[in-house]
BAZA-238359 format. One record per residue: x, z, y of N, C-alpha, C in turn; residue in one letter. Coordinates in pm, whole numbers, plus 50000, padded with zeros to 5 digits. Layout:
BEGIN
     n.x     n.z     n.y    ca.x    ca.z    ca.y     c.x     c.z     c.y   code
       X       Z       Y       X       Z       Y       X       Z       Y      A
...
***
This chain:
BEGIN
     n.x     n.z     n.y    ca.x    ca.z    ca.y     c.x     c.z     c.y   code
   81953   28695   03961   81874   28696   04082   81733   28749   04052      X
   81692   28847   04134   81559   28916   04099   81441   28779   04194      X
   81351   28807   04084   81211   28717   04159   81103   28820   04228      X
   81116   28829   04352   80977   28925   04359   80851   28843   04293      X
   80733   28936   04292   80588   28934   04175   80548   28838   04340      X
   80446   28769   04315   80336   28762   04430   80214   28894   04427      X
   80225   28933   04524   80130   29008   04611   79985   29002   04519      X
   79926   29162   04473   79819   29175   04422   79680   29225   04543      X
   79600   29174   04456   79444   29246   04526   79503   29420   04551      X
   79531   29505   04474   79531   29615   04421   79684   29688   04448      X
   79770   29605   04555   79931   29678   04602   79895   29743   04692      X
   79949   29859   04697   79943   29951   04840   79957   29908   04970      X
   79904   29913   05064   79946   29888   05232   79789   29803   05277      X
   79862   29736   05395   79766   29687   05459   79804   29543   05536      X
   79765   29446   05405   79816   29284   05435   79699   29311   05557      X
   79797   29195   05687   79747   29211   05828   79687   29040   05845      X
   79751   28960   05850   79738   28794   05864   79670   28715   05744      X
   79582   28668   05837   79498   28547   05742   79558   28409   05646      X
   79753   28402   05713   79792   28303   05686   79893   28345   05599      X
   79932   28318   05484   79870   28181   05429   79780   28248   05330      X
   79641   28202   05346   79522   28298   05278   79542   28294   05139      X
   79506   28455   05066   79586   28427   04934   79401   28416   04841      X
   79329   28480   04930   79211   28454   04867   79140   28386   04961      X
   79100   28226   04914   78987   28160   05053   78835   28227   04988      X
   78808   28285   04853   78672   28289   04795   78616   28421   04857      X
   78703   28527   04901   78619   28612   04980   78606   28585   05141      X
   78707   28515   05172   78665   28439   05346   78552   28376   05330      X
   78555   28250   05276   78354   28170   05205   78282   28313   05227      X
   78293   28337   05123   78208   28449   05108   78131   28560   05282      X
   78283   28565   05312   78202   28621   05469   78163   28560   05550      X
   78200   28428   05549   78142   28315   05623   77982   28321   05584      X
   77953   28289   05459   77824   28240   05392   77741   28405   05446      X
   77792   28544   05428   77722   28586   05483   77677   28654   05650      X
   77804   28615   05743   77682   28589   05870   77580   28433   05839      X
   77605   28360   05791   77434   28263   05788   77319   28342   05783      X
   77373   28444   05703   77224   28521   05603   77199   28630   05713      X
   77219   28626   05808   77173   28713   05976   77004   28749   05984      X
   76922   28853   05952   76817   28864   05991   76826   29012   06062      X
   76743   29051   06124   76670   29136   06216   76576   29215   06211      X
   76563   29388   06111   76437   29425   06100   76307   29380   06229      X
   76324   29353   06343   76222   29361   06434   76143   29199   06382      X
   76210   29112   06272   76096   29033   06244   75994   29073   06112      X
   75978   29181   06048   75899   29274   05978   75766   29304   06024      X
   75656   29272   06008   75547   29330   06027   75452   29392   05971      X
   75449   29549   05933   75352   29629   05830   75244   29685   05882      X
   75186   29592   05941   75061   29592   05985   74930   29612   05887      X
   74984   29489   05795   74887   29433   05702   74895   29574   05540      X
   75040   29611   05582   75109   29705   05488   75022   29853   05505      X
   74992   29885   05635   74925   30009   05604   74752   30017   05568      X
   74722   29921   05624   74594   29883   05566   74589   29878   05428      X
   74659   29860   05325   74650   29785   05168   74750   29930   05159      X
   74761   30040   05214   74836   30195   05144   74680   30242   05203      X
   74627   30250   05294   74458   30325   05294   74383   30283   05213      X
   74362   30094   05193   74201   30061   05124   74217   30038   04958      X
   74370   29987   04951   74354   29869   04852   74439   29929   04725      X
   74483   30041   04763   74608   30094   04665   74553   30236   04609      X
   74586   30309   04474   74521   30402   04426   74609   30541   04453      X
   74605   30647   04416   74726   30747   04454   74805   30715   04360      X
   74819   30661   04268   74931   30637   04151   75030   30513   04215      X
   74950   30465   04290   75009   30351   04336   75083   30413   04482      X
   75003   30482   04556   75097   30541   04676   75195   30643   04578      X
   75156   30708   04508   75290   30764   04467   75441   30740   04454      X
   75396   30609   04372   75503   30546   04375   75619   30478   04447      X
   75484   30453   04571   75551   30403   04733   75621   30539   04769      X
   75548   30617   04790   75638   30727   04832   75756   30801   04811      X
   75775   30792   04644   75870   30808   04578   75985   30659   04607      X
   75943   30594   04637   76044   30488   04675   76071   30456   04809      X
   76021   30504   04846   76080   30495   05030   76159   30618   05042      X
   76133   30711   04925   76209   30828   04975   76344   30829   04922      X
   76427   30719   04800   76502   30645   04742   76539   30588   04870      X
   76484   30513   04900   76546   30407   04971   76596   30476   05115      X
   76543   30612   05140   76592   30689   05261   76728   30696   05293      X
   76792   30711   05183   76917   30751   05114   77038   30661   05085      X
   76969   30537   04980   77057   30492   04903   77167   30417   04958      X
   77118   30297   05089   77247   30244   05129   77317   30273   05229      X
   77276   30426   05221   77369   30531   05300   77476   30530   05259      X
   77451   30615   05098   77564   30628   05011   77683   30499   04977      X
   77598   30392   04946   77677   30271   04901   77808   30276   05032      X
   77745   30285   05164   77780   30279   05291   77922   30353   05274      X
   77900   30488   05250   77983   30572   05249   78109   30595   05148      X
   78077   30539   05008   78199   30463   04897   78255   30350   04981      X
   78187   30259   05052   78247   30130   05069   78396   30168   05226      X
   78312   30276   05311   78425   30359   05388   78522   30386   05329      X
   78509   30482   05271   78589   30587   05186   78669   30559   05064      X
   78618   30454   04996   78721   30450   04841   78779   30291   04888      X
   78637   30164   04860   78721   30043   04874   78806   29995   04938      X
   78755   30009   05113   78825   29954   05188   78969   29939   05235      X
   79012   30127   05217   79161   30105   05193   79284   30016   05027      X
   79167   30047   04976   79271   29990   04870   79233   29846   04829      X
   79170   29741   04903   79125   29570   04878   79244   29515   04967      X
   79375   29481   04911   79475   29459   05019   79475   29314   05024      X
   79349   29281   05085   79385   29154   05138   79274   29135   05264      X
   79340   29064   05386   79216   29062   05546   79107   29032   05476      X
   79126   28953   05425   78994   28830   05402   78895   28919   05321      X
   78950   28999   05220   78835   29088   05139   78794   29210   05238      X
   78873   29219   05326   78825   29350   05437   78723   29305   05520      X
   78746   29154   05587   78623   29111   05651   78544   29107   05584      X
   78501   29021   05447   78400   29101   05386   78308   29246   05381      X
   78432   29318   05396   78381   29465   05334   78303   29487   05492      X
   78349   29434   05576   78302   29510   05723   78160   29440   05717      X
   78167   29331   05725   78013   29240   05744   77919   29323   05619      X
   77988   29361   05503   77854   29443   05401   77839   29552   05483      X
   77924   29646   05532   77842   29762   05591   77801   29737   05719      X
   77773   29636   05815   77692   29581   05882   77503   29548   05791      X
   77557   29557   05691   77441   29444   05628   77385   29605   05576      X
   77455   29746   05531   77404   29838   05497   77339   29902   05577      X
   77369   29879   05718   77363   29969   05835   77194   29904   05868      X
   77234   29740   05807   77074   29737   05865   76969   29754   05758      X
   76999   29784   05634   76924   29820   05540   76852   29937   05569      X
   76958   30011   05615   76946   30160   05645   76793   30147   05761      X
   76834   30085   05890   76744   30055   05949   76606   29979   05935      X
   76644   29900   05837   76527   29823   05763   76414   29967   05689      X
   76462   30053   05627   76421   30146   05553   76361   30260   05624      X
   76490   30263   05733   76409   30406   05867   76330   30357   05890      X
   76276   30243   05975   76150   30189   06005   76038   30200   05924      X
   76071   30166   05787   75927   30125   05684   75909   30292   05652      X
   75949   30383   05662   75959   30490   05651   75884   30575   05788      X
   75876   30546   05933   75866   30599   06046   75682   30510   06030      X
   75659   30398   05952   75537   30354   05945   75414   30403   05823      X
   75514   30397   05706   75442   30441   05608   75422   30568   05608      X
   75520   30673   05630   75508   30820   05651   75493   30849   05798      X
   75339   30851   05886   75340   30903   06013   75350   31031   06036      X
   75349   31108   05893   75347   31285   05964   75459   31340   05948      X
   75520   31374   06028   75665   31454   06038   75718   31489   05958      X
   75598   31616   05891   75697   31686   05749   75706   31591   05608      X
   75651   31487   05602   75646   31407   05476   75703   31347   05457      X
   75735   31261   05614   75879   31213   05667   76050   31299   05605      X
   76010   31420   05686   76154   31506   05642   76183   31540   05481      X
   76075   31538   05429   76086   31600   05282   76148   31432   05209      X
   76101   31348   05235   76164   31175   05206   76306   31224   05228      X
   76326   31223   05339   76520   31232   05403   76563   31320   05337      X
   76549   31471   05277   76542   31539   05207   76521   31538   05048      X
   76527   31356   04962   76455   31378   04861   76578   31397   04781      X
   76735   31353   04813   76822   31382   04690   76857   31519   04712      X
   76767   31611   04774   76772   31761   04730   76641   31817   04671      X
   76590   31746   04698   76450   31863   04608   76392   31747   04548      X
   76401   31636   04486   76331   31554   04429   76408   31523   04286      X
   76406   31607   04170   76496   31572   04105   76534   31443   03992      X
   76415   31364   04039   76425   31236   03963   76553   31109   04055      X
   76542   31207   04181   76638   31111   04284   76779   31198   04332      X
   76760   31296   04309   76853   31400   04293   76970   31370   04184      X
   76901   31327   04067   76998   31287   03973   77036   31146   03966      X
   77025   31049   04041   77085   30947   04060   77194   30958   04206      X
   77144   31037   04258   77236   31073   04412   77365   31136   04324      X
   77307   31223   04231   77420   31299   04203   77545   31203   04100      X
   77483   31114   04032   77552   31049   03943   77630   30931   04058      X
   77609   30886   04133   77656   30822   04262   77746   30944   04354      X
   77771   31005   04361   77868   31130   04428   77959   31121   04292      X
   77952   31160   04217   78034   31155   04077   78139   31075   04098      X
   78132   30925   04092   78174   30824   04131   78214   30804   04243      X
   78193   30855   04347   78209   30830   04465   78383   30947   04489      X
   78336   31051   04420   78483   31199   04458   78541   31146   04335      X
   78525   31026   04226   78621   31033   04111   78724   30967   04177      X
   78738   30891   04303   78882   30854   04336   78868   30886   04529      X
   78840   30982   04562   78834   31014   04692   78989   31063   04772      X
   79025   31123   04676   79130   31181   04649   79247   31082   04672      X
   79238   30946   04623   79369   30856   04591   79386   30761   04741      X
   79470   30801   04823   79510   30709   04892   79621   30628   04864      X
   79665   30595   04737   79773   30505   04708   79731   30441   04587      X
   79706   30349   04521   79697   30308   04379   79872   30266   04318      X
   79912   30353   04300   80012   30350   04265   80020   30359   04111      X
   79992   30390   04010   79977   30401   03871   79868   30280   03799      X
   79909   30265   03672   79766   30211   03631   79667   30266   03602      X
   79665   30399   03563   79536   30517   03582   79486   30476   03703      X
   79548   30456   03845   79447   30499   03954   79417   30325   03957      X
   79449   30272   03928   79375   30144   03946   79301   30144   03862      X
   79278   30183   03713   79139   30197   03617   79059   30251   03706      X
   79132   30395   03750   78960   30442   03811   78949   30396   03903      X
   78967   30282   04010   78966   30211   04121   78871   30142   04060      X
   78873   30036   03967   78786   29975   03941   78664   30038   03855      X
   78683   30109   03794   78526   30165   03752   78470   30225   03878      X
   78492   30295   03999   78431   30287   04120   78363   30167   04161      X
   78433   30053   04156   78376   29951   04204   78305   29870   04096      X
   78320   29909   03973   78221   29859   03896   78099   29930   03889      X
   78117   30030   03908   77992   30193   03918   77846   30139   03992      X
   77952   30102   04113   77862   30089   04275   77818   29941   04280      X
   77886   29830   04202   77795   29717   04173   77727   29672   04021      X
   77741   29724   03967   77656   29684   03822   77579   29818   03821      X
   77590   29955   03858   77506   30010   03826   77379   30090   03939      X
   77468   30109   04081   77398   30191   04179   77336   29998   04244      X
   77402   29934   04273   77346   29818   04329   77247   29704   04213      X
   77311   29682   04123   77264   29616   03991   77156   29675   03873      X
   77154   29823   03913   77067   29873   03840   76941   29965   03938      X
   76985   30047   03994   76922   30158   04097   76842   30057   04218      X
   76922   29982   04253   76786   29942   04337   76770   29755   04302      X
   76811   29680   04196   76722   29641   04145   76576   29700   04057      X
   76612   29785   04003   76482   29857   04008   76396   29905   04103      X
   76397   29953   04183   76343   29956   04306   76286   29815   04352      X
   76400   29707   04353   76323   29596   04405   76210   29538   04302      X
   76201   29542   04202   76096   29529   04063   75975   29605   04124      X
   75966   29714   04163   75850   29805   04190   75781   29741   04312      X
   75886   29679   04434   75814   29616   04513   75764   29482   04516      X
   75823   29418   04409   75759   29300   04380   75645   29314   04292      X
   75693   29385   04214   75501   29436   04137   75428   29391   04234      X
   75400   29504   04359   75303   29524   04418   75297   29367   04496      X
   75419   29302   04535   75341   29166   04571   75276   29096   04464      X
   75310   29083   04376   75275   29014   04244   75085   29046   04243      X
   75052   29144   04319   74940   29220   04312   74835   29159   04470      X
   74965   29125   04588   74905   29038   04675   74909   29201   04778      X
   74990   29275   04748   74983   29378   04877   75123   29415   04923      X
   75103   29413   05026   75281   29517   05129   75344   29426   05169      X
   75293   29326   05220   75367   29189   05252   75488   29211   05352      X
   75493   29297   05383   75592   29340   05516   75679   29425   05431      X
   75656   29513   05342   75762   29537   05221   75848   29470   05148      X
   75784   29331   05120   75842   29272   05043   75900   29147   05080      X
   75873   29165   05273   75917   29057   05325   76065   29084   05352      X
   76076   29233   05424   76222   29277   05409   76315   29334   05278      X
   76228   29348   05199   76297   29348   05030   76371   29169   05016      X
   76275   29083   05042   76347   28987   05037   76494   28951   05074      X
   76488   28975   05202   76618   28996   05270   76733   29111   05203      X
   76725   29239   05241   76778   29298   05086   76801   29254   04927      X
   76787   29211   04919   76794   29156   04804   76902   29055   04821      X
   76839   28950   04875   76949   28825   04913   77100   28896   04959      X
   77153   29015   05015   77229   29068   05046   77300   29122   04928      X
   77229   29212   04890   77281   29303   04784   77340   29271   04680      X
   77251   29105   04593   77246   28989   04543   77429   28978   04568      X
   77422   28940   04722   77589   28897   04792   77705   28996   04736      X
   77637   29131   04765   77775   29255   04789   77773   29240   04599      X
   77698   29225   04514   77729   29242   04398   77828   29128   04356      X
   77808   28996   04371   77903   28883   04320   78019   28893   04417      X
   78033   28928   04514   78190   29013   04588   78219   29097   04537      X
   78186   29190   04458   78201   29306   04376   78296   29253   04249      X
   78205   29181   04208   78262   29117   04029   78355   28999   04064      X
   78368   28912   04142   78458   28838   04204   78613   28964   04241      X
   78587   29018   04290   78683   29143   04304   78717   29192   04197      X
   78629   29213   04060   78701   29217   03973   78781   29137   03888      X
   78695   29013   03863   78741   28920   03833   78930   28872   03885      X
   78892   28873   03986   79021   28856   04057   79149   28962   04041      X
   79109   29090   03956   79231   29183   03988   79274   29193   03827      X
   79135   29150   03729   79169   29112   03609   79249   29011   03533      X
   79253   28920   03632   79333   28793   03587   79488   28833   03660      X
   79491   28952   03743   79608   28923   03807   79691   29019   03711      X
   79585   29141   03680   79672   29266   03595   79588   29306   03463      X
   79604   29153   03391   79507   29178   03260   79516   29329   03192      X
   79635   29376   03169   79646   29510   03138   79568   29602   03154      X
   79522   29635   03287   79409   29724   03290   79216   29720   03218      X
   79252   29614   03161   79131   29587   03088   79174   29597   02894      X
   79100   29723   02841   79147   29726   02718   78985   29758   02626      X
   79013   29791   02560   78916   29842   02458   78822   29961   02529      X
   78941   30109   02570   78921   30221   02642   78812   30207   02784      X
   78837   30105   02889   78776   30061   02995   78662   30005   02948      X
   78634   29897   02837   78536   29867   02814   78453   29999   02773      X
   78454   30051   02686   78401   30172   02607   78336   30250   02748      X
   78440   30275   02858   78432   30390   02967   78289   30289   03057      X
   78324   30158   03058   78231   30034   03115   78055   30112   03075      X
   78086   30095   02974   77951   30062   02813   77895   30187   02909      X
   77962   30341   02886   77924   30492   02910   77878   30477   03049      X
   77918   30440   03130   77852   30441   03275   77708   30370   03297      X
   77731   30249   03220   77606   30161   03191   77482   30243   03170      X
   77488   30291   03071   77433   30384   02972   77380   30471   03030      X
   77452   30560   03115   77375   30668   03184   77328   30645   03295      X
   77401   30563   03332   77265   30528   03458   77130   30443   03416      X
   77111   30386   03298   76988   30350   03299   76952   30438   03254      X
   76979   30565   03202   76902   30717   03168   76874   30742   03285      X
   76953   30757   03420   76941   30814   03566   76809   30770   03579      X
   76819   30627   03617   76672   30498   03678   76545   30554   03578      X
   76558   30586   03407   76424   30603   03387   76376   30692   03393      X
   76452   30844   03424   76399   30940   03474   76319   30939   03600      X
   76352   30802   03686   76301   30838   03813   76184   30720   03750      X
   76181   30623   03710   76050   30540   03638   75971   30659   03558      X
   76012   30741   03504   75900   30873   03424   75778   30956   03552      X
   75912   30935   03674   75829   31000   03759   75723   30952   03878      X
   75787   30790   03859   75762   30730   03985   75599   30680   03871      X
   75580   30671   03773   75524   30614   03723   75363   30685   03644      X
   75438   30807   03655   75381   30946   03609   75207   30912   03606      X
   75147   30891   03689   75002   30821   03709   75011   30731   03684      X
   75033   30667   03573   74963   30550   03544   74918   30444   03583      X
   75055   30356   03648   75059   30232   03740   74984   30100   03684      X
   74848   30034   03673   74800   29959   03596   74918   29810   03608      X
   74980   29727   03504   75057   29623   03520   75185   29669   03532      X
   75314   29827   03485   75411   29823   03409   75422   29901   03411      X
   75492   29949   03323   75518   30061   03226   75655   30107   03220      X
   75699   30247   03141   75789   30273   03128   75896   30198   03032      X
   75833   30139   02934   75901   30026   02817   75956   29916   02879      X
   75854   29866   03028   75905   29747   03065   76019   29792   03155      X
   76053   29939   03197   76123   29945   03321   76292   29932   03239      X
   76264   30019   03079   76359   30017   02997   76382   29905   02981      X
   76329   29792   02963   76384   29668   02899   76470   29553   03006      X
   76391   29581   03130   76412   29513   03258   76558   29618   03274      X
   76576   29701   03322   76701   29752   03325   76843   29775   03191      X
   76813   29726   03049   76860   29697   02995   76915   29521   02976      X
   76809   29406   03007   76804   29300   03061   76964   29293   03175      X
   76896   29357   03304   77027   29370   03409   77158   29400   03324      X
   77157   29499   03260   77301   29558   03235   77337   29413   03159      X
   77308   29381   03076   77364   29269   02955   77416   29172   03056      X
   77344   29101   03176   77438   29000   03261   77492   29062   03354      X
   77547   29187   03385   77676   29229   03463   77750   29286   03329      X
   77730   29280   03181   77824   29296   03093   77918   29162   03108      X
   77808   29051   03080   77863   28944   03139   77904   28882   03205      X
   77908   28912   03314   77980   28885   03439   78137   28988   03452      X
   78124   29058   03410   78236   29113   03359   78328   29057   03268      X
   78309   28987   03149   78339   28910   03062   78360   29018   02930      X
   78229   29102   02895   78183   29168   02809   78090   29121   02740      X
   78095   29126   02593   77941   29086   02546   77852   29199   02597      X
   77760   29094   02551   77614   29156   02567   77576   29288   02508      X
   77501   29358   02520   77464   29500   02448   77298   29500   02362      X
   77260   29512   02467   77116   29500   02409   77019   29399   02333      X
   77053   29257   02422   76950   29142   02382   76844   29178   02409      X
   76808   29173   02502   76674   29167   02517   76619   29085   02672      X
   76541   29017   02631   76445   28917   02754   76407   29038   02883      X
   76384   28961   03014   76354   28985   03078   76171   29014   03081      X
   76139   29138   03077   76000   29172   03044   75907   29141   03154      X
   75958   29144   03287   75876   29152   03408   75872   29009   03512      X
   75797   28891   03448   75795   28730   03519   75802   28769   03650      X
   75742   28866   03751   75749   28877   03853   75884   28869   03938      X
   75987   28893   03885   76095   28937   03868   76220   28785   03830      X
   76155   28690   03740   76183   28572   03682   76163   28475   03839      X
   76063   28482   03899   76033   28406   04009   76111   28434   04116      X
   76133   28565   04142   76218   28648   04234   76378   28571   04242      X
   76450   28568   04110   76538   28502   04076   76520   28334   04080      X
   76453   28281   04101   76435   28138   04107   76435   28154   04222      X
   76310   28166   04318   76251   28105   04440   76345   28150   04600      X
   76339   28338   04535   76383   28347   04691   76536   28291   04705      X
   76654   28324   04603   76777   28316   04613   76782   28184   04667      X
   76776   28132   04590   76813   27939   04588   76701   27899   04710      X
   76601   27953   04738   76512   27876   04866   76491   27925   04951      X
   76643   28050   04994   76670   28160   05136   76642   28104   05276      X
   76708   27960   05250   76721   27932   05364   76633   27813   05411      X
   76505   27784   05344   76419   27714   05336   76303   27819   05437      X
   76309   27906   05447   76164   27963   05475   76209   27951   05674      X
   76244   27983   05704   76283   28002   05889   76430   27941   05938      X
   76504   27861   05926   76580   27803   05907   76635   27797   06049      X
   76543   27807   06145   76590   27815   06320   76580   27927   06361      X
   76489   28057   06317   76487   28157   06367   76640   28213   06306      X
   76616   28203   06147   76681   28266   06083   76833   28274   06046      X
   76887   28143   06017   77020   28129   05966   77046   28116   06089      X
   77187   28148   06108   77308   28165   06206   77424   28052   06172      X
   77415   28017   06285   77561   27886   06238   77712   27974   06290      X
   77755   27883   06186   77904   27933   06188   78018   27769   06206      X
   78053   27864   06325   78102   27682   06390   78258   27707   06362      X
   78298   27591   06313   78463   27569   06309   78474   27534   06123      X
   78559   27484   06089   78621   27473   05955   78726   27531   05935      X
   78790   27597   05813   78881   27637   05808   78927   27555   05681      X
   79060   27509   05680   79143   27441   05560   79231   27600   05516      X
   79198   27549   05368   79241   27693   05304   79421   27652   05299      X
   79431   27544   05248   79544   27537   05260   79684   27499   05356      X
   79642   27585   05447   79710   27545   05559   79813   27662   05555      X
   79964   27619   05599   80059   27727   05614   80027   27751   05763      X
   80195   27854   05816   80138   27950   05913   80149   27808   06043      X
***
């Protein structure tokens, strides 16, 4: 008598019914993030353009500029992998509702970013040349481009039918959370906490907050997703994947410090290019780990600003507006309930 397998993360088709849920940790998961519901229109960069005229140097707007013009872009792209590669091949509802509520959560990034962008840049063409920067900006050019790479390495596969296309299934989705989300704009978020750390852009770093707390989300759904397809088809994890892991790592923190060479180019007083290397070598070592890779580098986290970031906002999200802000989610669900 043949036994059929139970049903993987990673089988072809399109599981339809919630019952009998084979994963409750990505349902939590979409639950926990409508709570996290905010609204660019509670943002105010009022205080933000005042402290880019009086209080900030051109090395210091440089840098703003060079990072809003990043951020024009980036969770476009994420947006557009999470369409295009994940969603058909996560065969389970519960990880799809997920996937829909993150590109809700990108869509308002996106909007979070047009805005700080339509304030900080009031003149048209400075504006367009930003929207324009992963073509003529080549410090952001080459992280767009290393994110397209990844993005057409499985565009192509509408079936995961082999264990090749499930390797490269998951280095996509390891790509886009340990390195474009975990590396590319945690760095980015480092640059804007500098500047609070400094007591300016409070309206920057009020919606960085929020970003963050999100992104924070789509990354541990990310590695939970792996986690979960690793234990089901240990096989696809060998020596080769790690090695291919290590190489992606690797060049994208080459990508990020090309754009720290440039973003940094004037001489930002309070960090440096050493610290941007160490802080983004830092990141990689705990998504090695979260992977269930050793470590690579060893090395401490260089930037305390950054140490507080990780304490205060995560764990005390829902401490700051608690009536404006969190969204209730009414009903219980028992995971273990048949149909």
């Amino acid at each position: 008598m043949t036994t059929l397998r139970p049903a993987m993360l990673l089988d072809p088709g399109f599981a339809l019914t919630l019952r009998p849920m084979r994963y409750p940790q990505f349902y939590e998961m979409y639950r926990n993030a409508i709570r996290n519901t905010w609204t660019v229109e509670e943002i105010n960069f009022e205080i933000d353009l005042g402290d880019l005229r009086h209080k900030m140097s051109p090395a210091d707007r440089h840098l703003i500029h060079r990072l809003v013009a990043f951020f024009a872009t980036g969770d476009s792209i994420v947006a557009n992998n999470l369409v295009l590669n994940l969603y058909q091949h996560l065969n389970a509802p519960e990880a799809r509702m997920y996937l829909s509520r993150q590109l809700y959560e990108e869509a308002l990034h996106v909007q979070f970013y047009l805005t700080l962008l339509d304030n900080y840049l009031p003149d048209p063409d400075e504006r367009f040349r930003a929207f324009a920067a992963v073509e003529n900006i080549p410090s952001i050019k080459k992280k767009a481009d290393f994110c397209f790479k990844w993005i057409d390495s499985i565009h192509d596969l509408r079936r995961l039918e082999t264990r090749q296309q499930r390797r490269q299934f998951l280095l996509n989705q390891i790509c886009f959370a340990a390195c474009i989300e975990g590396l590319f704009f945690f760095a980015a978020f480092a640059y804007v906490y500098y500047f609070r750390s400094r007591g300016l852009l409070p309206g920057l770093s009020s919606g960085t907050n929020w970003v963050f707390r999100d992104e924070s989300c789509h990354m541990e759904f990310a590695f939970e997703c792996v986690r979960t397809i690793r234990a089901e088809e240990p096989d696809l994890f060998d020596a080769e994947m790690e090695q291919q892991v290590r190489q992606m790592l690797a060049e994208a923190i080459e990508c990020e410090l090309q754009f720290a060479e440039d973003v940094l180019a004037g001489g930002v007083a309070g960090i440096s290019l050493r610290d941007m290397r160490q802080y983004l070598q830092h990141c990689a070592d705990n998504h090695f780990a979260k992977l269930g890779m050793a470590r690579q580098y060893h090395v401490r986290n260089p930037l305390p600003f950054m140490e507080l970031q990780d304490v205060q906002e995560l764990t005390n999200f829902f401490e700051r507006r608690v009536s404006a802000y969190q969204v209730g989610v009414q009903g219980e669900v028992a995971f273990d309930h048949a149909f």
